[in-house]
C-alpha positions as CSV (number, residue, x, y, z in Angstrom):
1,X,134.3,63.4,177.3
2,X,134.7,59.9,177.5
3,X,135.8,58.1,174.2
4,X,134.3,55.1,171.6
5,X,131.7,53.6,174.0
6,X,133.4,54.6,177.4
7,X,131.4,55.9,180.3
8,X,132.2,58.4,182.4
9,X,132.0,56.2,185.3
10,X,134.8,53.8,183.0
11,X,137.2,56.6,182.5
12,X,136.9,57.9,186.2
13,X,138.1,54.6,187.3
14,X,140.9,54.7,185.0
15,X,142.3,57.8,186.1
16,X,141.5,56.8,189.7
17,X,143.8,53.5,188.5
18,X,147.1,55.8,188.0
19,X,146.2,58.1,191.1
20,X,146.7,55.0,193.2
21,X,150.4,54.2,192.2
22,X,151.3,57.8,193.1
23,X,154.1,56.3,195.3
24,X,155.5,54.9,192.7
25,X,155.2,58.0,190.0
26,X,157.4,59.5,192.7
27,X,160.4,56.2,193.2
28,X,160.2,57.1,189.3
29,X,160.5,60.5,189.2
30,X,163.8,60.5,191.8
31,X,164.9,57.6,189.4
32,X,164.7,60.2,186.3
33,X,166.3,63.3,188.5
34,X,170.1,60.6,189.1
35,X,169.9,59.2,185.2
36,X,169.7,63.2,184.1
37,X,172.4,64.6,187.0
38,X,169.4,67.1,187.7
39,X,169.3,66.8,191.9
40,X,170.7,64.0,194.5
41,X,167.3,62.7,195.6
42,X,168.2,62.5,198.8
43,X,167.7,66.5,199.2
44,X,163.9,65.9,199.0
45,X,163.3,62.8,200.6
46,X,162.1,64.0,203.5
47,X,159.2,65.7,201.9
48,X,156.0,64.6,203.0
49,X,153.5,64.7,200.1
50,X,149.8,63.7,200.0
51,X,149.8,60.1,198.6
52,X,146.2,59.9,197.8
53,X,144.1,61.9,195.5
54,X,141.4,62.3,198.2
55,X,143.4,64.1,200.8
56,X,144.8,66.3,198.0
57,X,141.4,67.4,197.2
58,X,140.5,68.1,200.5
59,X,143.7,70.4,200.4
60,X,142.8,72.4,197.6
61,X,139.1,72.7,198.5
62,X,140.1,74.3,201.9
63,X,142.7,76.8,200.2
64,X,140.0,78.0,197.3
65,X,136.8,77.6,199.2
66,X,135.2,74.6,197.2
67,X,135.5,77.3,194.0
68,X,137.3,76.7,190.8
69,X,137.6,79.5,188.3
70,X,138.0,79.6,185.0
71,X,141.1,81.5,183.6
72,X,138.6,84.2,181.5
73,X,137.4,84.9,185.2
74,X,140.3,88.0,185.3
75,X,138.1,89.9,187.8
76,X,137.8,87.2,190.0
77,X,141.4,86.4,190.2
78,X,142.5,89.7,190.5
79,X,141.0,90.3,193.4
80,X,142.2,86.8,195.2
81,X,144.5,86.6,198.2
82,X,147.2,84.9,197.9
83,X,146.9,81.6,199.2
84,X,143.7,81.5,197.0
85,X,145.2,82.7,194.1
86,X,147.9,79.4,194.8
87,X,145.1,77.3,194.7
88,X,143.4,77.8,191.8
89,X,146.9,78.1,190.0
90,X,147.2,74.4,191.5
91,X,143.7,73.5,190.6
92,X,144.3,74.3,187.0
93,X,147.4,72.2,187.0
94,X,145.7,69.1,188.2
95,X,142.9,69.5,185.9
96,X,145.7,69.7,183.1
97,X,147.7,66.3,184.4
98,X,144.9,64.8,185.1
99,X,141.6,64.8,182.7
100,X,144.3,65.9,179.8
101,X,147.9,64.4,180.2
102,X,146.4,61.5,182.2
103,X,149.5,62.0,184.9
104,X,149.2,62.5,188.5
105,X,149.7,65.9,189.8
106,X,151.5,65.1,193.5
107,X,151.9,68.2,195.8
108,X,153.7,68.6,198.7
109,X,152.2,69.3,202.2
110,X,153.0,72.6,202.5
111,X,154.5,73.7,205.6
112,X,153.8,77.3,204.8
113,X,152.2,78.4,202.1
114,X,153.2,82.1,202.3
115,X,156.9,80.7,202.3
116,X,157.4,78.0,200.3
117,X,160.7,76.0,200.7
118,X,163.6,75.2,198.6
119,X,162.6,71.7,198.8
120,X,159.3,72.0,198.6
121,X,159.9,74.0,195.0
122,X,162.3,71.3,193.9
123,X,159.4,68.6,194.5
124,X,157.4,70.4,191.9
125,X,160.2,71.0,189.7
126,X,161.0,67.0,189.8
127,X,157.3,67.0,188.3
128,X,158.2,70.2,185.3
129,X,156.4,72.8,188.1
130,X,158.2,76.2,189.0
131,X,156.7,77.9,191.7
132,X,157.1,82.1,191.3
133,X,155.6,84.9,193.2
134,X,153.7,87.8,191.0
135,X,154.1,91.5,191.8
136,X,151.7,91.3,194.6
137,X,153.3,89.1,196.4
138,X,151.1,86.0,195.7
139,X,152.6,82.8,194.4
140,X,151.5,81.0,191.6
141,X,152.3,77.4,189.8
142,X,153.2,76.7,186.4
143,X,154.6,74.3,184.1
144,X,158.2,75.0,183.2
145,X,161.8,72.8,182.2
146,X,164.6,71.4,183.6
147,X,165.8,74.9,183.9
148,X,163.9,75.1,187.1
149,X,166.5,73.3,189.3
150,X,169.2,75.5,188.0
151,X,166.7,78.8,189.0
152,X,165.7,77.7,192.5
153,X,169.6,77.1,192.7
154,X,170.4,80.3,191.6
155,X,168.0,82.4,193.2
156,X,167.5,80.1,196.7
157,X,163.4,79.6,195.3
158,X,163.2,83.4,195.4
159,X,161.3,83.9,191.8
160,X,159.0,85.8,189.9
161,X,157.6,89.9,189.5
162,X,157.5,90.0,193.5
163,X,161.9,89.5,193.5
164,X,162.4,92.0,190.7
165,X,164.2,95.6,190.5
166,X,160.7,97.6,191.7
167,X,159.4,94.9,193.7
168,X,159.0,94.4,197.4
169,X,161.2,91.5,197.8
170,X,164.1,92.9,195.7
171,X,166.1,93.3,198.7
172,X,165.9,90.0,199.8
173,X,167.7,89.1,196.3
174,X,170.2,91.6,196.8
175,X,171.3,90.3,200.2
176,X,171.9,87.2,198.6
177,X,174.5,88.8,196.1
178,X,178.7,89.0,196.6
179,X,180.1,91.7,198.5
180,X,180.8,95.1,196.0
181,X,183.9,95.4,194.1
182,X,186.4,97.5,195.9
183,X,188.9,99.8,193.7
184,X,188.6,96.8,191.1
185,X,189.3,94.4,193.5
186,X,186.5,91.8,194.8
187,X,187.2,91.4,198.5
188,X,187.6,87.4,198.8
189,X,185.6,85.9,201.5
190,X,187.5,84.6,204.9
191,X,188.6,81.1,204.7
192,X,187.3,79.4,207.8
193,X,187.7,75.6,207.7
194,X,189.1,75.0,204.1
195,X,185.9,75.7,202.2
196,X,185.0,79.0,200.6
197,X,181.3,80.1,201.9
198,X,178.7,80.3,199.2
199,X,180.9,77.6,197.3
200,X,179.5,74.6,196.7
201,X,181.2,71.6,196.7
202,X,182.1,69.4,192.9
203,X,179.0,67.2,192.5
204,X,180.3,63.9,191.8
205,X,178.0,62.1,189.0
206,X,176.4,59.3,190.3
207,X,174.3,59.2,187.0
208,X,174.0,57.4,183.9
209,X,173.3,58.8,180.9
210,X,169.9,60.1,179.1
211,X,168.3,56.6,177.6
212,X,166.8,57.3,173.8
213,X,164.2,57.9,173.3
214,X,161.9,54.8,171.3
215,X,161.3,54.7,167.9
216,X,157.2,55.2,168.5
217,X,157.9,58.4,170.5
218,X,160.3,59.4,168.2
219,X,158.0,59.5,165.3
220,X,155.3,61.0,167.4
221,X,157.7,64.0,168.0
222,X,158.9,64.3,164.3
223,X,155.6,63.8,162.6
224,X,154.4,67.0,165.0
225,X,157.3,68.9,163.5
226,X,156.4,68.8,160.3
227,X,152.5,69.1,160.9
228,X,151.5,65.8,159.7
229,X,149.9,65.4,163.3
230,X,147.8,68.3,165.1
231,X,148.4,68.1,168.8
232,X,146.8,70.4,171.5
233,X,149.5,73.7,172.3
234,X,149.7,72.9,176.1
235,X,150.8,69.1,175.2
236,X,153.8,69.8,172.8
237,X,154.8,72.4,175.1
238,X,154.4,70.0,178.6
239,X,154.1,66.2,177.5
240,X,156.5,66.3,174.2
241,X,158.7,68.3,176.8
242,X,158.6,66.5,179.7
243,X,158.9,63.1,177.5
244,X,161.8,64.2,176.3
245,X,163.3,65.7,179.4
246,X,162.5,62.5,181.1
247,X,159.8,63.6,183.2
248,X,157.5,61.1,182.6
249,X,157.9,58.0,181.4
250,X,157.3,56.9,177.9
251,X,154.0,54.6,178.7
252,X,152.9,57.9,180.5
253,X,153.5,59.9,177.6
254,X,151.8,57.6,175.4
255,X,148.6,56.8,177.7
256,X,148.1,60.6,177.5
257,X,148.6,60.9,173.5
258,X,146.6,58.1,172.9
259,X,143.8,59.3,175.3
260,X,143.8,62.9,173.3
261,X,143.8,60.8,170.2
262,X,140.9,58.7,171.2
263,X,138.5,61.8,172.0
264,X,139.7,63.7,169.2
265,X,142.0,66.4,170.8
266,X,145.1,64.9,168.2
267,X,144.2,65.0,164.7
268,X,146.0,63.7,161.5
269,X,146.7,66.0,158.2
270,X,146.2,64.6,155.4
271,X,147.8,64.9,152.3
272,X,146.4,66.7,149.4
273,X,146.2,64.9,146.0
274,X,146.6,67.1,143.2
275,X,144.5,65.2,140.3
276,X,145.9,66.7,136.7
277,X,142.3,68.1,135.0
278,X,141.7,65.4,132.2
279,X,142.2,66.9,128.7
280,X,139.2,67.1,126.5
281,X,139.1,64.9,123.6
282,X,137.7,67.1,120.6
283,X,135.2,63.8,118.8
284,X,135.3,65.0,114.5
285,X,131.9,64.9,113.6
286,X,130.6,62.4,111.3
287,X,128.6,64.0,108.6
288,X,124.9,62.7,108.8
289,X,123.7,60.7,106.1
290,X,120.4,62.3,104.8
291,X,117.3,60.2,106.2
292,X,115.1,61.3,102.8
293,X,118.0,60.2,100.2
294,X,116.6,58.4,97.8
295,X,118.5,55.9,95.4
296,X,116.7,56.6,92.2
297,X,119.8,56.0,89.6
298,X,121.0,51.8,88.7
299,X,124.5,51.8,87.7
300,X,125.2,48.7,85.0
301,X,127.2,46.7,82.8
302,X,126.4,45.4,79.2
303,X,128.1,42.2,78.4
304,X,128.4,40.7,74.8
305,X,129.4,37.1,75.0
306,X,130.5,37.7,78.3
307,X,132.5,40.2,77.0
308,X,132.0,44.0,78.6
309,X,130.5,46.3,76.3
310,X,130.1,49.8,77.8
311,X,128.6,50.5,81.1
312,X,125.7,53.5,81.7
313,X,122.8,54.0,84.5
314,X,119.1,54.0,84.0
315,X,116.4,55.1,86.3
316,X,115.4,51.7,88.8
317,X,112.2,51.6,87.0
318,X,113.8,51.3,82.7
319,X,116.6,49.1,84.3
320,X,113.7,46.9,85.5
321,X,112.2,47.4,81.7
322,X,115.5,46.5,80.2
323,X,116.4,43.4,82.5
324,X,112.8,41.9,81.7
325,X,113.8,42.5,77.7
326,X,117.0,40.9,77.6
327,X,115.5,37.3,79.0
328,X,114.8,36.9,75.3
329,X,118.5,37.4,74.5
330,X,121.0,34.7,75.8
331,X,124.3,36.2,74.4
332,X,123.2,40.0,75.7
333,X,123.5,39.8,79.8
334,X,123.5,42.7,82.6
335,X,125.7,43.4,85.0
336,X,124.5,45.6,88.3
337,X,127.3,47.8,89.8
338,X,125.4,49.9,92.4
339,X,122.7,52.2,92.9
340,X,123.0,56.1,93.5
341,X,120.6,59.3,94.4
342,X,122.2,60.9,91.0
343,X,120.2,61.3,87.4
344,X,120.6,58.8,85.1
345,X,122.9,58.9,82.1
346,X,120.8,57.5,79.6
347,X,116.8,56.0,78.8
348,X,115.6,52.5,77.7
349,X,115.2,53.4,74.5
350,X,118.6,55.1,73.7
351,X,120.2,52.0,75.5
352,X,118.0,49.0,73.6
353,X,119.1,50.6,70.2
354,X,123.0,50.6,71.6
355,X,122.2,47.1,72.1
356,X,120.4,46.6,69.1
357,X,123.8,47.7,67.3
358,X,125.6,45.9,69.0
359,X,123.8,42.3,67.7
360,X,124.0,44.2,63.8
361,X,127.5,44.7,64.4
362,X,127.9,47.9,63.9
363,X,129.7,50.9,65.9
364,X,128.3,52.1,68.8
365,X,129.2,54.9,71.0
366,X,130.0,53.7,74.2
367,X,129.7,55.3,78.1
368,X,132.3,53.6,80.2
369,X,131.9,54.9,84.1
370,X,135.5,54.9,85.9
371,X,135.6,53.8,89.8
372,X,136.3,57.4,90.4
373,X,132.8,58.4,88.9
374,X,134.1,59.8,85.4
375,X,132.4,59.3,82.5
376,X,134.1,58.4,79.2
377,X,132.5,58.1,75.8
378,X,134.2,56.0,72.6
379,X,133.3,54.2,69.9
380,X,134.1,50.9,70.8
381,X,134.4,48.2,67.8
382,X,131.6,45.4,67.9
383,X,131.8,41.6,66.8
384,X,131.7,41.1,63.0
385,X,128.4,41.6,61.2
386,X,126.4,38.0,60.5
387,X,125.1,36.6,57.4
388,X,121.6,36.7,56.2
389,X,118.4,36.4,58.6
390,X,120.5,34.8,61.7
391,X,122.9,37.6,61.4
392,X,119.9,39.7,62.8
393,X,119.7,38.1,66.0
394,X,116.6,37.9,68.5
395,X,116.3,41.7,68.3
396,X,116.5,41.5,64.6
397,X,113.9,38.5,63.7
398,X,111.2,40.4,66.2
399,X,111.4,43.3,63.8
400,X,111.6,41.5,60.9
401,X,108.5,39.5,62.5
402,X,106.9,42.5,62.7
403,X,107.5,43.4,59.4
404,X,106.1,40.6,57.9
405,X,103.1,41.2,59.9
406,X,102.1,44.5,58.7
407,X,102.9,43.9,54.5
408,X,100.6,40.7,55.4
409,X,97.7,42.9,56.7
410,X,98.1,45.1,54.3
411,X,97.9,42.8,51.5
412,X,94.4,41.0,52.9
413,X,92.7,44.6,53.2
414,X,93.7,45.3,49.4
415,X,91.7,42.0,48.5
């Protein structure tokens, strides 16, 4: 699917933009086979291979019949020939460079496709492709190593099921093989012109060492080892590969991973955030204050000449009484402490006498309320007694007033 935005029409000419420098994919590749001392290049020079993706296709349409099959299709591919059963294995291999790895697939023309050649196999092998033949006979393409020089070397390109003990090509293997060992002796071949047949001369190294890799690439690579990025199975196993091996080149490598970014195909882990649970904070609760409390109690002082008498606690209502009473005595004064929802100590009566003692001078008890709430009672000694009718005070001339009032009555109803 084409990715943020871009047609298909967009990404077809991209691809189509890298199928065009398929030349120079291959100047690249022989460049990549001297720096790793894989194979001298000039073994497959002479290889003709399609050099535009158009005559390629028309290759593979005309081996597989215009028909490309999927790889769940086992009943259909079972029952292929074998240069049909090629194709699609070559079909399936473009698909994958192409749409996926965004790297030209470049094949070789053939010269016969029930016998491919040495050369021909190390042409696909410059490109990561071994070339085997299954039990039947048929050959089929897949992506492999480096290792595939070394077994087309080995086994002269005869590999695969088909070259196996039990299959129909063993012997060709075995008449490849040294002559048997004789009495524990291995006959040594005759020496002809200085060289030993089947020996191979020293290949002197004409190439310079693997470059390292970039930093980018590199961290690619290692964040895929330790699963920070998700990466499709067939590109770790061909791309990181390849990359690696020097098969492609590092922009190829990263047009490919940035295309399988871009659509999705890559993902990034991310990492999980434990968050501690928050610890639940127990709030005391705050005794409620009764809405219907009612402060019926007046807690108060009694001064003498600004001097503290004893202290008690009427209702509201006879502390109301008693302050209207003692307007009409200046040296008698009240002092208000607080109010509380508790009974009173004492009535306006009981307290207007203690008063009323107080002015005679004489002893009185007295109620003294601490700060903590207790209640003490003591005599407490007064001021000294006056003289005469002064001596009386306010208190003391109303009831003598009052006195005089009644014997006055009572003498005008004798008369």
């Amino acid at each position: 699917m084409p990715h943020r935005g871009e047609t298909e029409a967009e990404r077809e000419a991209r691809r189509g933009a890298f199928e065009e420098r398929r030349v120079e994919r291959v100047e690249a590749l022989k460049q990549e086979l001297i720096r790793d001392n894989l194979l001298d290049p000039q073994e497959i020079a002479h290889v003709p291979y399609y050099q535009t993706i158009e005559e390629q296709n028309q290759f593979l349409d005309r081996i597989t019949d215009g028909q490309t099959l999927a790889r769940s299709d086992f009943n259909w591919w079972k029952d292929l020939d074998a240069v049909s059963y090629f194709g699609q294995t070559l079909l399936r291999l473009q698909n994958q460079f192409n749409k996926a790895g965004m790297i030209p697939l470049i094949l070789p023309k053939f010269a016969n496709l029930n016998n491919i050649s040495v050369k021909e196999q190390q042409f696909l092998a410059m490109q990561g492709i071994e070339v085997s033949k299954d039990r039947q006979g048929r050959y089929g393409a897949g992506v492999t190593g480096t290792k595939a020089f070394k077994n087309i070397e080995e086994t002269g390109g005869h590999q695969g099921a088909y070259y196996q003990p039990g299959g129909a090509g063993y012997q060709e293997v075995v008449k490849q093989k040294k002559p048997p060992r004789v009495f524990g002796v291995t006959p040594e071949p005759t020496v002809v012109s200085g060289v030993k047949p089947f020996e191979k001369p020293t290949r002197v190294s004409v190439f310079q060492p693997k470059k390292t890799l970039s930093p980018q690439i590199k961290k690619i690579i290692d964040d895929w080892s330790v699963k920070k990025i998700i990466v499709p199975a067939w590109f770790a196993n061909n791309n990181m590969n390849w990359v690696l091996e020097g098969r492609i080149t590092e922009t190829e490598f990263l047009n490919a991973y940035t295309n399988l970014v871009n659509t999705g195909a890559i993902t990034f882990t991310t990492p999980q955030v434990t968050i501690a649970p928050i610890p639940e904070i127990t709030i005391p609760s705050i005794p409620e204050v009764s809405a219907q409390m009612e402060l019926i109690t007046t807690n108060f002082q009694v001064k003498l000449n600004n001097k503290i008498q004893f202290s008690s606690s009427l209702s509201n209502a006879d502390y109301k009484r008693l302050q209207d009473e003692m307007t009409l005595e200046p040296r008698v004064s009240l002092v208000f402490l607080n109010q509380t929802d508790f009974n009173p100590l004492s009535n306006f009566s009981k307290i207007l006498r203690q008063i009323q003692n107080l002015l005679r001078g004489q002893v009185v008890e007295t109620i003294t309320i601490t700060p903590e709430g207790q209640v003490i009672t003591a005599p407490e000694p007064t001021v000294a007694p006056g003289k005469g009718l002064m001596g009386a005070g306010v208190l003391g001339l109303i009831g003598i007033l009052m006195l005089g009032g009644f014997i006055a009555d009572h003498v005008r109803k004798r008369k």
